[in-house]
SERO-4910 file (N, C-alpha, C, O; in steps of 0.05 Angstrom, whole numbers):
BEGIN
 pado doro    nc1    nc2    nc3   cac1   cac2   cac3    cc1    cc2    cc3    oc1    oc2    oc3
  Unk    A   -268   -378    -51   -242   -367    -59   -235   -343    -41   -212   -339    -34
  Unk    A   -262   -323    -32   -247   -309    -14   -237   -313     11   -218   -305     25
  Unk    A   -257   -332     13   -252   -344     50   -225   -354     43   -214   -354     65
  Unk    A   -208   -363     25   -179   -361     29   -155   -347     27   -132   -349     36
  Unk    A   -172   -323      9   -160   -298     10   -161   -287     34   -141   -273     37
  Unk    A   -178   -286     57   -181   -275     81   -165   -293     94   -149   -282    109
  Unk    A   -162   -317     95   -150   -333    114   -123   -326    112   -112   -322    134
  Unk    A   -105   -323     86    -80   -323     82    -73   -291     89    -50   -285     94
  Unk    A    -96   -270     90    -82   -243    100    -88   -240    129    -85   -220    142
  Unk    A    -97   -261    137    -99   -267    177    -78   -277    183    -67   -273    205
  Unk    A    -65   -298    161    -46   -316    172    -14   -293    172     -1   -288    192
  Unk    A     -8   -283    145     10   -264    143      6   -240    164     28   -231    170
  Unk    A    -12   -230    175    -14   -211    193     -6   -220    220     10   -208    234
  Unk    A    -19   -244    228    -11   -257    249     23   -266    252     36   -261    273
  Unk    A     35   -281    222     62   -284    234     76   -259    232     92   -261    251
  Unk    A     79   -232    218     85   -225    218     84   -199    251    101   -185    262
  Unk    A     55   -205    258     64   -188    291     73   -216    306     67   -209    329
  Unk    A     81   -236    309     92   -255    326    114   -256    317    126   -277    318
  Unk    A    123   -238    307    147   -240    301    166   -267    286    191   -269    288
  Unk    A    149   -289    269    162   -307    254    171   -305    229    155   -296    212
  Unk    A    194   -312    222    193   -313    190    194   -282    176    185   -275    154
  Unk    A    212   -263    201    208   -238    191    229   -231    160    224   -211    146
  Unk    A    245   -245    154    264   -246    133    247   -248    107    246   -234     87
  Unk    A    231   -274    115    221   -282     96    191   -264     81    187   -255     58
  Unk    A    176   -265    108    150   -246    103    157   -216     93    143   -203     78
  Unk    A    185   -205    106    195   -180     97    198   -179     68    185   -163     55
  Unk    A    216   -195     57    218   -197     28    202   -204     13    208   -196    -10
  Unk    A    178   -218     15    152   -233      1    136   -200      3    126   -189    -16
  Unk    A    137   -194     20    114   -170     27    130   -148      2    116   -138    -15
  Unk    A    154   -143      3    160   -123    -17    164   -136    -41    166   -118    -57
  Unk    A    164   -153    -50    162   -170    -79    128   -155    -86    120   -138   -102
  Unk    A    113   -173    -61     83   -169    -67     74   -138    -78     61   -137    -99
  Unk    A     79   -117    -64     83    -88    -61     89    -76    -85     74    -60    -96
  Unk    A    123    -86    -99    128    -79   -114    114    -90   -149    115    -75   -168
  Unk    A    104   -113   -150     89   -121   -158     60   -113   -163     51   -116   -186
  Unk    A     45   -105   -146     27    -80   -149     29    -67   -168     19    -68   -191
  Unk    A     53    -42   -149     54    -13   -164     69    -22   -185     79     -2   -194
  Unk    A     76    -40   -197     94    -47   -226     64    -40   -242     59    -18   -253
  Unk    A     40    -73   -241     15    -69   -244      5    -47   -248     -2    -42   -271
  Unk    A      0    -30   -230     -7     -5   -226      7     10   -260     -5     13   -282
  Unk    A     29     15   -255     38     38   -270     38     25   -292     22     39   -304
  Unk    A     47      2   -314     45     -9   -332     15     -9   -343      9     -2   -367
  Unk    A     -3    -15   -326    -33    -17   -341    -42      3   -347    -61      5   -362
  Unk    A    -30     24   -335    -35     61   -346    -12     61   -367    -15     84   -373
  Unk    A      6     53   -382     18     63   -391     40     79   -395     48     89   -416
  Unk    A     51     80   -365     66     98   -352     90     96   -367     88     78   -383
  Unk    A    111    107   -367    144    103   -374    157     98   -342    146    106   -322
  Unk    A    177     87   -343    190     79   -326    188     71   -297    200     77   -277
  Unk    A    168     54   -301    152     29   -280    173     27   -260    172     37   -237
  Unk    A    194     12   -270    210      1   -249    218     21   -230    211     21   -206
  Unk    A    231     37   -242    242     72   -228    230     68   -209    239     55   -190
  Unk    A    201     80   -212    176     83   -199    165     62   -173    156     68   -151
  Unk    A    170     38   -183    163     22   -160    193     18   -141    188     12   -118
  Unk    A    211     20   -145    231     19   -131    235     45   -116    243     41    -93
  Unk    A    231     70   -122    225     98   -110    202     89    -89    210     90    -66
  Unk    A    177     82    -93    156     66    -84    164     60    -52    162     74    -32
  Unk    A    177     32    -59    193     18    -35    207     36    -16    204     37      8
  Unk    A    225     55    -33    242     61     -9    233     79      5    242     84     27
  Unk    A    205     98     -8    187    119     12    186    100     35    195    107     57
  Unk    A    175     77     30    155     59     40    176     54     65    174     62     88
  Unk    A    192     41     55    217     31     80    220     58     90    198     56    102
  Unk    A    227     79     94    224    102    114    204     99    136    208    102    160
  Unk    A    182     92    123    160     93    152    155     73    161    150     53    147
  Unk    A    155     74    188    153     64    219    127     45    215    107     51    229
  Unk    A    126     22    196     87     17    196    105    -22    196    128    -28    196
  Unk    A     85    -34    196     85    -66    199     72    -70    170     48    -70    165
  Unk    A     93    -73    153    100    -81    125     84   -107    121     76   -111     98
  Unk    A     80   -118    133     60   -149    134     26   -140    128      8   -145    111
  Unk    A     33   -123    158      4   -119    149    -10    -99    128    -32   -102    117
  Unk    A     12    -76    123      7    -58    102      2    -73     73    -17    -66     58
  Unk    A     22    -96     64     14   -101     39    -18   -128     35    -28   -138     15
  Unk    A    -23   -131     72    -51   -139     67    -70   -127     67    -93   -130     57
  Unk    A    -58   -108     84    -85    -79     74    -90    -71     42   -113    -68     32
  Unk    A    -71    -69     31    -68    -61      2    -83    -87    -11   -102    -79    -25
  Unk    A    -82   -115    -10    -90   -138    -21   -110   -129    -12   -120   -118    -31
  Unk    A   -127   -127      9   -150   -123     17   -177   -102      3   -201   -104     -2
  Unk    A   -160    -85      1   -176    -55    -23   -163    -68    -53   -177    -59    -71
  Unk    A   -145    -84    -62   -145    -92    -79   -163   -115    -91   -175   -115   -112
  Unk    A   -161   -136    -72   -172   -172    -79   -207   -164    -80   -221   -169    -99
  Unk    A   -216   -150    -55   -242   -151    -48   -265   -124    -53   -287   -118    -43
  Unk    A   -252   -117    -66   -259    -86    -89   -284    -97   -106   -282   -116   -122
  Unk    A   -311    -83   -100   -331    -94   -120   -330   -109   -150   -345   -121   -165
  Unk    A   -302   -100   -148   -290   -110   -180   -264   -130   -182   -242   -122   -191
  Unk    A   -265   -149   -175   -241   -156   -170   -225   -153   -176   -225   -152   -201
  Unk    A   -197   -150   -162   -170   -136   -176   -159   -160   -201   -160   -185   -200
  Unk    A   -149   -145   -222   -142   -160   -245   -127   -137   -261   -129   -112   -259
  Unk    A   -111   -151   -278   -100   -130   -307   -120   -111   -317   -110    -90   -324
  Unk    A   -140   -112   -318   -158    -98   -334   -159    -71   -302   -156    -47   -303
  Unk    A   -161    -82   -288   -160    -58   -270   -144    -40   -245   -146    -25   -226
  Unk    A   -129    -54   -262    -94    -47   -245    -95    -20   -244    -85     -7   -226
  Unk    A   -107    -11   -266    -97     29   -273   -111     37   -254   -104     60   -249
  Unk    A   -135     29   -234   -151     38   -220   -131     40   -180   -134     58   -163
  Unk    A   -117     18   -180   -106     13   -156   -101     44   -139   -103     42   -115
  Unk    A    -95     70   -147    -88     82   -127   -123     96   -123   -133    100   -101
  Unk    A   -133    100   -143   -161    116   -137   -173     97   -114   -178    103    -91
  Unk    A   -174     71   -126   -180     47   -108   -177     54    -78   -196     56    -62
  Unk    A   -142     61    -71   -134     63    -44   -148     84    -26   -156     82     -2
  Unk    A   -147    108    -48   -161    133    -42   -191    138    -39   -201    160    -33
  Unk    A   -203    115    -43   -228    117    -49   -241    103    -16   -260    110     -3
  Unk    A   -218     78    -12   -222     65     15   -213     84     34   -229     86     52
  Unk    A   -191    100     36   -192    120     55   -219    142     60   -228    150     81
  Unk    A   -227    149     36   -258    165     46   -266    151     57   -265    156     82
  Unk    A   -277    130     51   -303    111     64   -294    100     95   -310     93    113
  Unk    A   -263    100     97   -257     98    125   -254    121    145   -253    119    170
  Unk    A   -251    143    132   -260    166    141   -288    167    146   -296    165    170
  Unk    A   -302    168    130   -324    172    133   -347    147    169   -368    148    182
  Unk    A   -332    137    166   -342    123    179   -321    118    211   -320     98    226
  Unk    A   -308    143    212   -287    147    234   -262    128    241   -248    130    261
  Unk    A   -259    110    222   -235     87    227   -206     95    229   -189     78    224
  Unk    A   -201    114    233   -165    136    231   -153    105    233   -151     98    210
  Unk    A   -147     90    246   -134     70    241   -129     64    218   -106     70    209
  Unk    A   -149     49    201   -151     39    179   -140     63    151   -124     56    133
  Unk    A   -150     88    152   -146    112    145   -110    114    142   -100    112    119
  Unk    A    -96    116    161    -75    121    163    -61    102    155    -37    106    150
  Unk    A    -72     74    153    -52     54    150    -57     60    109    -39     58     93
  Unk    A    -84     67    104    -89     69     66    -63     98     59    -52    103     37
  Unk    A    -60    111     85    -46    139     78    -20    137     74     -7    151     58
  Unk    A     -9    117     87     22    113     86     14    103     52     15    123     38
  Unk    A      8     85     41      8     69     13      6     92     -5     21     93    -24
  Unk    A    -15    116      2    -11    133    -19     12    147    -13     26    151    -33
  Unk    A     24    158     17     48    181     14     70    173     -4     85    188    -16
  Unk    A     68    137     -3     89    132    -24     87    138    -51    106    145    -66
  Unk    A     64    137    -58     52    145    -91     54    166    -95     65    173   -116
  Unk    A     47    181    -78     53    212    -76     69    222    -81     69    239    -99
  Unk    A     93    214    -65    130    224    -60    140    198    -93    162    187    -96
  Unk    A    125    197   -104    148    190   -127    125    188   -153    128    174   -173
  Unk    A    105    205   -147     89    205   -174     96    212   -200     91    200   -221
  Unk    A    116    243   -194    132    252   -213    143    231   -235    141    233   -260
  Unk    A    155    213   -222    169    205   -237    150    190   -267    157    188   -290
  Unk    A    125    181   -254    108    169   -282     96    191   -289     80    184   -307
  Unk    A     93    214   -285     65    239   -291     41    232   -275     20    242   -283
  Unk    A     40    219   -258      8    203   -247      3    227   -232     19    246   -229
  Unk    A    -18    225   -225    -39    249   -208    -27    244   -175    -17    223   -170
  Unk    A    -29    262   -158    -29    258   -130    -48    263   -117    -61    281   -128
  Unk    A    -59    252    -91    -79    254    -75    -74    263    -47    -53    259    -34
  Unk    A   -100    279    -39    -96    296    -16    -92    272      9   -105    251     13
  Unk    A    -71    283     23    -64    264     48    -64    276     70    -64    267     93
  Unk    A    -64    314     58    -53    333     80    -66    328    113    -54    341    131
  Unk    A    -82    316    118    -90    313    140    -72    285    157    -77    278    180
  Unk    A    -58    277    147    -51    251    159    -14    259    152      3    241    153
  Unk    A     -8    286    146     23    285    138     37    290    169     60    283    172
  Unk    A     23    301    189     36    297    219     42    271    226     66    265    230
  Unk    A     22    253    228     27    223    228     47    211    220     63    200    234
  Unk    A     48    213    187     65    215    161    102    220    178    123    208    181
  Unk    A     93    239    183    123    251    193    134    229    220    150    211    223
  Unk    A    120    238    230    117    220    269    118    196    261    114    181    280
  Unk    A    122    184    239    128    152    233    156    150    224    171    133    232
  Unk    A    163    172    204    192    170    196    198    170    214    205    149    225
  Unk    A    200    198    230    227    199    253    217    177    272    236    177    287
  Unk    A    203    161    281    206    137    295    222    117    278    236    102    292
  Unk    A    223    114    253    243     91    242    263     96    242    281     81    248
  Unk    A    266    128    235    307    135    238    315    129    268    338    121    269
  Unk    A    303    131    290    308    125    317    323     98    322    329     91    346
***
């Protein structure tokens, strides 16, 4: 079962930098996304999920990143998590995210790091709205920035 879970976030990464089916993978990827953080904030309990995941999105659409591959990064720390992702552990998804950024720190991957950082700045920039906790990003908010103003360009 995972070897198809890996195949289908090679295949979405792949059309999505060849540029096919960008309409389609664009909208599937933010369905997918917003679907998450719905997940996410409902299995905690939160009030006003939707708010929240639509605030979510539009951080998200600000920055300059390949939306294809970001929401397979996210499936990735989500699907293949010692625990597999499910309802019972939806409330875990941002510690989750945060938890793969140490370990990719820790092991020097700033690539990988920066791509887990964009997923939280969005959690971040609209936590308020459920009461959820925020996580330190401060090292990656130059990046952070140097991505917006490449999309307003």
């Amino acid at each position: 079962m995972k070897l198809l879970n890996y195949k289908s976030i090679i295949l979405a990464t792949t059309l999505s930098l060849t540029g096919c089916i960008y309409g389609d993978l664009d909208k599937r990827t933010r369905m997918d996304i917003y679907h998450n953080v719905v997940e996410y904030c409902e299995s905690n309990h939160y009030s006003f999920c939707e708010v929240y995941a639509q605030c979510y999105l539009d951080i998200f659409n600000q920055l300059y990143v390949n939306q294809g591959f970001m929401a397979a990064t996210l499936s990735s720390v989500l699907d293949f998590s010692p625990v597999n992702y499910s309802a019972m552990n939806a409330k875990d998804t941002m510690d989750a995210l945060y938890s793969e950024l140490k370990e990719k720190e820790k092991i020097n991957r700033e690539d990988l790091s920066l791509d887990i950082s964009y997923l939280l700045y969005s959690h971040n920039q609209c936590s308020s709205i459920i009461g959820a906790k925020q996580y330190d990003i401060s090292h990656y908010h130059h990046k952070i920035e140097k991505s917006i103003e490449r999309k307003r360009k």
